[in-house]
MMTF fields as JSON, N, C-alpha, C and O atoms, coordinates in Angstrom:
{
  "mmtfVersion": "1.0.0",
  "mmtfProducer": "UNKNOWN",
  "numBonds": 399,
  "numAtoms": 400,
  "numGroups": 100,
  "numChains": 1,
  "numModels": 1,
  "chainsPerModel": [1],
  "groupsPerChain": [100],
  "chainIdList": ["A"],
  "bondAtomList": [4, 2, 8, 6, 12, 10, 16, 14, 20, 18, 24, 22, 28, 26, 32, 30, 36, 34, 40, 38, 44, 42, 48, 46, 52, 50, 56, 54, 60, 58, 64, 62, 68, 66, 72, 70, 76, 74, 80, 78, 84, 82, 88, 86, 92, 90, 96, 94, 100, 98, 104, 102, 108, 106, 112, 110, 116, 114, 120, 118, 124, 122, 128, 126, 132, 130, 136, 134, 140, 138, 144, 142, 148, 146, 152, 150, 156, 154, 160, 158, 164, 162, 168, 166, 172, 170, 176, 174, 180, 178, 184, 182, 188, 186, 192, 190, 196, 194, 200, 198, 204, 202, 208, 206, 212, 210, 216, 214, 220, 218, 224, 222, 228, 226, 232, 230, 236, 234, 240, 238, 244, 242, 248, 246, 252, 250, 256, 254, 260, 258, 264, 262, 268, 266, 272, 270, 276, 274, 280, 278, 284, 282, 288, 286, 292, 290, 296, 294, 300, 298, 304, 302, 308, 306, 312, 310, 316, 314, 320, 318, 324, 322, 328, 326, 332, 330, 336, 334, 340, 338, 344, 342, 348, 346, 352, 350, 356, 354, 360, 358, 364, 362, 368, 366, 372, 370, 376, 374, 380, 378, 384, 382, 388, 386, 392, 390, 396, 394],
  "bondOrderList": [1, 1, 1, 1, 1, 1, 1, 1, 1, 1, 1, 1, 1, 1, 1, 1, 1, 1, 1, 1, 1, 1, 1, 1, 1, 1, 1, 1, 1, 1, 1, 1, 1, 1, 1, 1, 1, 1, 1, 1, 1, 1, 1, 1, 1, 1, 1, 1, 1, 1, 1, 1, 1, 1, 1, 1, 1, 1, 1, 1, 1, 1, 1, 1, 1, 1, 1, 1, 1, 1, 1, 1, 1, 1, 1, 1, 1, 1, 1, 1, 1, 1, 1, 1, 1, 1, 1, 1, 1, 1, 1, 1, 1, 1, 1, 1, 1, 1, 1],
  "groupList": [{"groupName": "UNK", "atomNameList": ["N", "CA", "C", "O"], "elementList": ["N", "C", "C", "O"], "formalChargeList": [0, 0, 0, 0], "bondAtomList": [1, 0, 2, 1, 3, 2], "bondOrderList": [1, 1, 2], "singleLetterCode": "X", "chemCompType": "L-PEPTIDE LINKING"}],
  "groupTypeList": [0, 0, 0, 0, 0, 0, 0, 0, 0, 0, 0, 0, 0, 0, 0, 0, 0, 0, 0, 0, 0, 0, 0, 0, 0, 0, 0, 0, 0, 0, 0, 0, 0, 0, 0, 0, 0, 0, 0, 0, 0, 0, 0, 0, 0, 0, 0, 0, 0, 0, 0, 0, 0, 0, 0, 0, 0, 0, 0, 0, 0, 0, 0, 0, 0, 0, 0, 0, 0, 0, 0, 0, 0, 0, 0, 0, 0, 0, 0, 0, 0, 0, 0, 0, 0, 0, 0, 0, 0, 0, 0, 0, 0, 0, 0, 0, 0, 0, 0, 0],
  "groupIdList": [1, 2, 3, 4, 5, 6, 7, 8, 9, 10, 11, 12, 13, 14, 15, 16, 17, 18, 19, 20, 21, 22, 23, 24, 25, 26, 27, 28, 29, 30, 31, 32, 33, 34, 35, 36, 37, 38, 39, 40, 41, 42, 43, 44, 45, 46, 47, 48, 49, 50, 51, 52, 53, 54, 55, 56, 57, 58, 59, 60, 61, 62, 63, 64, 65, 66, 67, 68, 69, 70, 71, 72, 73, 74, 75, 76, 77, 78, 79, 80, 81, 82, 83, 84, 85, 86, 87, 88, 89, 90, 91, 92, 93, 94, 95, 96, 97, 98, 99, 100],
  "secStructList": [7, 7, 7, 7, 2, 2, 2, 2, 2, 2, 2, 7, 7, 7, 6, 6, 7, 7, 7, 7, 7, 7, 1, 7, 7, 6, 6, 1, 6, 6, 7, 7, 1, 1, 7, 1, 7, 7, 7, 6, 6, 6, 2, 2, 2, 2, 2, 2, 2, 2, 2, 2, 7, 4, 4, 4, 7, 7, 3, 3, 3, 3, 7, 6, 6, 7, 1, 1, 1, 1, 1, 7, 7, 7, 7, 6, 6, 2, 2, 2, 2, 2, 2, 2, 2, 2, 2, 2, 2, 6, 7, 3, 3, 3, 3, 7, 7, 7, 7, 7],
  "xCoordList": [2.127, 1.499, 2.508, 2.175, 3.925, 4.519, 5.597, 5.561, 6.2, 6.813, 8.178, 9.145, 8.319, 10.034, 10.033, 9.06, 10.988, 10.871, 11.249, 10.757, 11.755, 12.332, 11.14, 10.843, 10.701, 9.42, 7.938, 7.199, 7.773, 7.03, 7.145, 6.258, 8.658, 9.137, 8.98, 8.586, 9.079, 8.715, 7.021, 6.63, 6.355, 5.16, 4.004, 2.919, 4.269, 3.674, 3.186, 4.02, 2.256, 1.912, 0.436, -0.021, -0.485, -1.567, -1.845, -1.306, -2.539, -2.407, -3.127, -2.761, -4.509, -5.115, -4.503, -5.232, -3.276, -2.72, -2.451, -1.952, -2.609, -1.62, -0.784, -1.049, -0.02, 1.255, 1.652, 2.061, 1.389, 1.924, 3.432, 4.066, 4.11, 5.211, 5.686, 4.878, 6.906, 8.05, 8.17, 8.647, 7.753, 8.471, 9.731, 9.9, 10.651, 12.552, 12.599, 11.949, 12.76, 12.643, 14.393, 14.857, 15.227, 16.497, 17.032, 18.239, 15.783, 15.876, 15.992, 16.512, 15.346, 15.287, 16.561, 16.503, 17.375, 18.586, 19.319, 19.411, 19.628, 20.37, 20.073, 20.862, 18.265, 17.347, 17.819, 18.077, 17.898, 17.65, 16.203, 15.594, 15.945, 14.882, 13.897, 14.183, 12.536, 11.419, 11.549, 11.662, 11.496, 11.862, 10.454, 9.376, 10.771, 9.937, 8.79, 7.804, 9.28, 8.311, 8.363, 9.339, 7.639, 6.841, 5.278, 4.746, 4.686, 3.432, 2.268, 1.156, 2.874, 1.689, 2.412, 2.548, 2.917, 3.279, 1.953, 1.836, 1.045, 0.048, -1.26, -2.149, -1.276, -1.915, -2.607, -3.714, -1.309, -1.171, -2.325, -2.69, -2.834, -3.686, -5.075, -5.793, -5.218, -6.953, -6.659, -7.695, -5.886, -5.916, -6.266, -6.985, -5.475, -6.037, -7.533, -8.423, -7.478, -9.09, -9.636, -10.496, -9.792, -10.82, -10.273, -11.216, -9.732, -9.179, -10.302, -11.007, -10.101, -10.864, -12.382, -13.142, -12.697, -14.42, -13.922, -13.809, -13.719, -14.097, -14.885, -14.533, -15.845, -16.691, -16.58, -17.285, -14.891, -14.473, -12.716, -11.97, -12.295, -11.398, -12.172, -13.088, -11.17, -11.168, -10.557, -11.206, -9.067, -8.085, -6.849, -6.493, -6.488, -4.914, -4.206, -4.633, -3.159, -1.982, -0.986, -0.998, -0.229, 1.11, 1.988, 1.509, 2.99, 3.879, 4.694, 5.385, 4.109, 4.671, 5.933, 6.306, 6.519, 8.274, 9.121, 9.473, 9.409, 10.098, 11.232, 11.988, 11.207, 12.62, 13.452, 14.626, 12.645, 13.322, 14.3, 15.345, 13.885, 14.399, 15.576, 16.31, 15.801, 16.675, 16.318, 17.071, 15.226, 14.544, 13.737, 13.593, 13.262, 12.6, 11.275, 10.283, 11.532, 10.499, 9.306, 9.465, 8.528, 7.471, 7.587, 7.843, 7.446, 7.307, 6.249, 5.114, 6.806, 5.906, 4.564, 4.479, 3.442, 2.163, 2.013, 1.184, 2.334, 2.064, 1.139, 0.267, 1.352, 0.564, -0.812, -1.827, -1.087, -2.365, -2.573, -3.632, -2.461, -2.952, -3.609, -4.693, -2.943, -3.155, -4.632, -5.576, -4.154, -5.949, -6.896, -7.992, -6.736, -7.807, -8.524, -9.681, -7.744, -8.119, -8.985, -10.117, -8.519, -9.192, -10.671, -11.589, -10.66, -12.106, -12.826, -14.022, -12.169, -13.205, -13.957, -15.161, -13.046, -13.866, -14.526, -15.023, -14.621, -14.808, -13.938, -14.323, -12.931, -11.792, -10.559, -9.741, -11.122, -10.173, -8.635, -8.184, -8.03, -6.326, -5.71, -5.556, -4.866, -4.245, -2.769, -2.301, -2.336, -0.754, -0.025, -0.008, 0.569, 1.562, 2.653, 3.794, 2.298, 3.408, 4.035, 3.541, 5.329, 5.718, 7.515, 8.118, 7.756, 9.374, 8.746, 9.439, 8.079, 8.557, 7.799, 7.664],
  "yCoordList": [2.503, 1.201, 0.097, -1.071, 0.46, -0.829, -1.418, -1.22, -1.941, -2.852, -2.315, -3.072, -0.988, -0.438, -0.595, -0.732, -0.549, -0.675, 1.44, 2.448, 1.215, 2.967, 4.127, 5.135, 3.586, 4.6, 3.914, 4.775, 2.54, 2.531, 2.642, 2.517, 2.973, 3.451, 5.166, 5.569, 5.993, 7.273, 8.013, 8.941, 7.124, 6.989, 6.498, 6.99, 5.224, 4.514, 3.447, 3.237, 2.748, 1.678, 1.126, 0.862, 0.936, 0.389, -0.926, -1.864, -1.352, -2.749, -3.57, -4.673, -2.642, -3.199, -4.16, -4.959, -3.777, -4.058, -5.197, -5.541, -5.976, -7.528, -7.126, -6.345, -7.754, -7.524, -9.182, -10.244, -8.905, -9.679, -9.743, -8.756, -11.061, -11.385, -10.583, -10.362, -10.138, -9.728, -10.376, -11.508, -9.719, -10.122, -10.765, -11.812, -10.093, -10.214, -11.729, -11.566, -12.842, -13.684, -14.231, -13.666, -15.077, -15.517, -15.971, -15.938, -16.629, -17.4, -16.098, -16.157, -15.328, -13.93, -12.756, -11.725, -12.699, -11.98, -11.07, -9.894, -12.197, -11.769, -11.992, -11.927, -12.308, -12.055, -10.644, -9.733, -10.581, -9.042, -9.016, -9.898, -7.29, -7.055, -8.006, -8.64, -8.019, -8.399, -10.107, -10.856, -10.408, -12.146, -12.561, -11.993, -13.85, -14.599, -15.573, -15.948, -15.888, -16.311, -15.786, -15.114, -16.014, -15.617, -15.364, -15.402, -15.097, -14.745, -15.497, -15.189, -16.167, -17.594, -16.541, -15.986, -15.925, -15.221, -14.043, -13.347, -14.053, -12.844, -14.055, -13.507, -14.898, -15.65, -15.534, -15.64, -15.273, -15.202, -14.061, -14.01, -13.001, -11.852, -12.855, -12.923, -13.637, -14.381, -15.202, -15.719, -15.355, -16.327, -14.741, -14.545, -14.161, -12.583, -12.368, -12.478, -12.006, -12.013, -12.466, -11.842, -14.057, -15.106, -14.853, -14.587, -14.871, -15.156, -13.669, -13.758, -12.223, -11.09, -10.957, -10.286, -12.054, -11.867, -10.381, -9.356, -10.354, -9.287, -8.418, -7.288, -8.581, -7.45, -6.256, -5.253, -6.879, -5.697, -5.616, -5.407, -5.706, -5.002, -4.062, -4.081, -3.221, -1.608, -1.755, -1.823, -1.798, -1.241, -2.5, -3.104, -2.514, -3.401, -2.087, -1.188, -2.081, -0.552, -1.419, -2.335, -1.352, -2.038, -0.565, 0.392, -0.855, -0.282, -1.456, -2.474, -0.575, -1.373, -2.172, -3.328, -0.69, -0.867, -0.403, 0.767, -1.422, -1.187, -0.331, -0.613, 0.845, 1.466, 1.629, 1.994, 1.27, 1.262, 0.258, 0.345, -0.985, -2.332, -2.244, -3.227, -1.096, -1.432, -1.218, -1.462, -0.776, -0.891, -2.282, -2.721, -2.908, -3.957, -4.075, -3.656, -5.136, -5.38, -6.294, -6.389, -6.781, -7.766, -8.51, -8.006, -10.011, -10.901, -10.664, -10.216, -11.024, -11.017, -11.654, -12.704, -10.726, -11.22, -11.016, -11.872, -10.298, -10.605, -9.242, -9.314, -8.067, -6.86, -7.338, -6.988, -7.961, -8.29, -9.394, -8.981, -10.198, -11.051, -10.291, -10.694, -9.359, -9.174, -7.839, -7.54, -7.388, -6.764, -7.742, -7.519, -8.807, -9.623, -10.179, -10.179, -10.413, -10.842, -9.836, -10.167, -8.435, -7.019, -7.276, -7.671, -6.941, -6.987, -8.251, -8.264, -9.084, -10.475, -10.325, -10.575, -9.791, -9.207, -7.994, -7.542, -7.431, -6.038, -4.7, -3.615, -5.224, -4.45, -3.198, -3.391, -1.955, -1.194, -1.648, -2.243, -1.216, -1.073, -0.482, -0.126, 0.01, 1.727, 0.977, 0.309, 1.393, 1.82, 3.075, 4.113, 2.757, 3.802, 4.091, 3.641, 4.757, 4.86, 6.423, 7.426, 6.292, 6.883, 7.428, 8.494, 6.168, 6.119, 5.84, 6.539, 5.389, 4.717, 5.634, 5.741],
  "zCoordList": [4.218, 4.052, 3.817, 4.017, 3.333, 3.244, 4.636, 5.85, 4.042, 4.808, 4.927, 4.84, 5.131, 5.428, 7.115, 7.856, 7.339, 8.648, 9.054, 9.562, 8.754, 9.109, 8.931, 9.572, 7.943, 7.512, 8.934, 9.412, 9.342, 10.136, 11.347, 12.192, 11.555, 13.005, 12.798, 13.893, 12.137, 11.88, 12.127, 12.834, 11.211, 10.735, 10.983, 10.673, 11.716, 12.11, 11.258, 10.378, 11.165, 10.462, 10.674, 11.786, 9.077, 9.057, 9.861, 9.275, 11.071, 11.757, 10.601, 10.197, 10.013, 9.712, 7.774, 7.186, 7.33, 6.036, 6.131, 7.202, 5.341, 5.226, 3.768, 2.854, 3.944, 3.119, 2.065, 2.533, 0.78, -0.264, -0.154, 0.22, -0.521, -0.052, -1.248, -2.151, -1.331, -2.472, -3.564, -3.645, -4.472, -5.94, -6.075, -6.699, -5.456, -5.579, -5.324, -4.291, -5.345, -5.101, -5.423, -6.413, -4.832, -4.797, -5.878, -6.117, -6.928, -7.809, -9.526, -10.64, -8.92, -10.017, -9.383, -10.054, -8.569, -8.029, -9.766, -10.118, -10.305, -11.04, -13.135, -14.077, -13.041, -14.15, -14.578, -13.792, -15.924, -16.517, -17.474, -18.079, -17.254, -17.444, -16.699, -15.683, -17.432, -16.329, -16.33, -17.301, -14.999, -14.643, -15.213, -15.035, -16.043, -16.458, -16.066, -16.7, -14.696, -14.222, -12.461, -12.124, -11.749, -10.658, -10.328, -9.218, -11.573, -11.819, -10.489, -10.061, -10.31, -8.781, -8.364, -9.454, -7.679, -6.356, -6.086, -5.078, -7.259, -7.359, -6.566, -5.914, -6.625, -6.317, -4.685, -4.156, -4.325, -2.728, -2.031, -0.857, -3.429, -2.9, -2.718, -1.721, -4.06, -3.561, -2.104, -1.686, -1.54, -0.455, 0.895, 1.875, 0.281, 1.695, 1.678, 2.521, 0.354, 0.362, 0.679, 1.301, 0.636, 0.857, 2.535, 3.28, 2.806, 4.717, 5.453, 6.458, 4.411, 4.646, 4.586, 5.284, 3.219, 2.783, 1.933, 2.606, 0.86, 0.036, 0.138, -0.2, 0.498, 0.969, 1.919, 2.029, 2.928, 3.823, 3.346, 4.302, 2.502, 1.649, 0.579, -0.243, 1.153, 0.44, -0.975, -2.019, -0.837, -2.065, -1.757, -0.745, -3.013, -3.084, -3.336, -4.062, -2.703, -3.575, -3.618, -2.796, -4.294, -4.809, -5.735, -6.344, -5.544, -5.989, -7.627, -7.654, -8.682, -9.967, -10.043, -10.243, -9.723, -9.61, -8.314, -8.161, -7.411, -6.284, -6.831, -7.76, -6.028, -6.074, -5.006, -5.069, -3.719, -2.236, -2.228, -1.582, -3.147, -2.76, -3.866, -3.972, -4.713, -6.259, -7.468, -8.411, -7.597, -9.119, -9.305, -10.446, -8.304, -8.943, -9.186, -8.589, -10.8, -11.218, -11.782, -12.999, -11.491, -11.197, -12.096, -13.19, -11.996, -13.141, -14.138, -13.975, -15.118, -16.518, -15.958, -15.321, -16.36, -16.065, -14.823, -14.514, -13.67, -12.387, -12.072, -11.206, -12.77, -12.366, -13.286, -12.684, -14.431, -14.856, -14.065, -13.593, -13.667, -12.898, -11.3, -10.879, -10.641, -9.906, -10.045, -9.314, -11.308, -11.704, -11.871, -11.357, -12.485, -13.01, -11.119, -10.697, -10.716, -9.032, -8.472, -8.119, -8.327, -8.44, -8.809, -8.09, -10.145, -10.708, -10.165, -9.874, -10.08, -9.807, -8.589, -8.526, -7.319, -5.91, -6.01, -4.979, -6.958, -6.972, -6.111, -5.674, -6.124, -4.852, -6.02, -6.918, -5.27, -6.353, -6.07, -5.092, -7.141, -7.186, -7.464, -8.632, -6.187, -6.748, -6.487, -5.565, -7.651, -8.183, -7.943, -8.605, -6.86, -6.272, -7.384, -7.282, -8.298, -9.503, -9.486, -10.002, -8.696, -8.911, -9.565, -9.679, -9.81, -10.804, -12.166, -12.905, -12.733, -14.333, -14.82, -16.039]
}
């Protein structure tokens, strides 16, 4: 489901996924521990939705903590924000957790 390129040349790839832009952002490169702000970048899921109609989204999956990309990890507030969006459409959210 994500956005590697190597894994969707192998694997193939969901047409039907839209893809939330990256956390890592230029301005957080060299933040330690969790970057302080970014949290509007979760924002970007109500605009999919609304473009989808909620009613034909399934699931959000996100991965907590990128480890493909380095260990990275989401701005403060950005994984509750992105539940609170969840519940509001009624759209489950699965957390691909599998490092932390």
């Amino acid at each position: 489901m994500g956005g590697i390129g190597l894994n969707r040349k192998m694997y193939g790839s969901l047409e039907e996924a839209d893809h939330l832009r990256h956390t890592l952002l230029a301005e957080f490169t060299f933040s330690r521990g969790i970057p302080g702000q970014g949290i509007e970048l979760a924002e970007e899921l109500e605009e999919i939705i609304a473009l989808h109609d909620a009613s034909s989204v399934a699931a959000v999956t996100l991965e907590p903590v990128s480890v493909s990309g380095g260990v990275i990890i989401p701005p403060a507030g950005y994984l509750k924000r992105i539940r609170e969006i969840c519940n509001k459409h009624e759209v489950l959210l699965i957390l691909d957790e599998v490092i932390t």
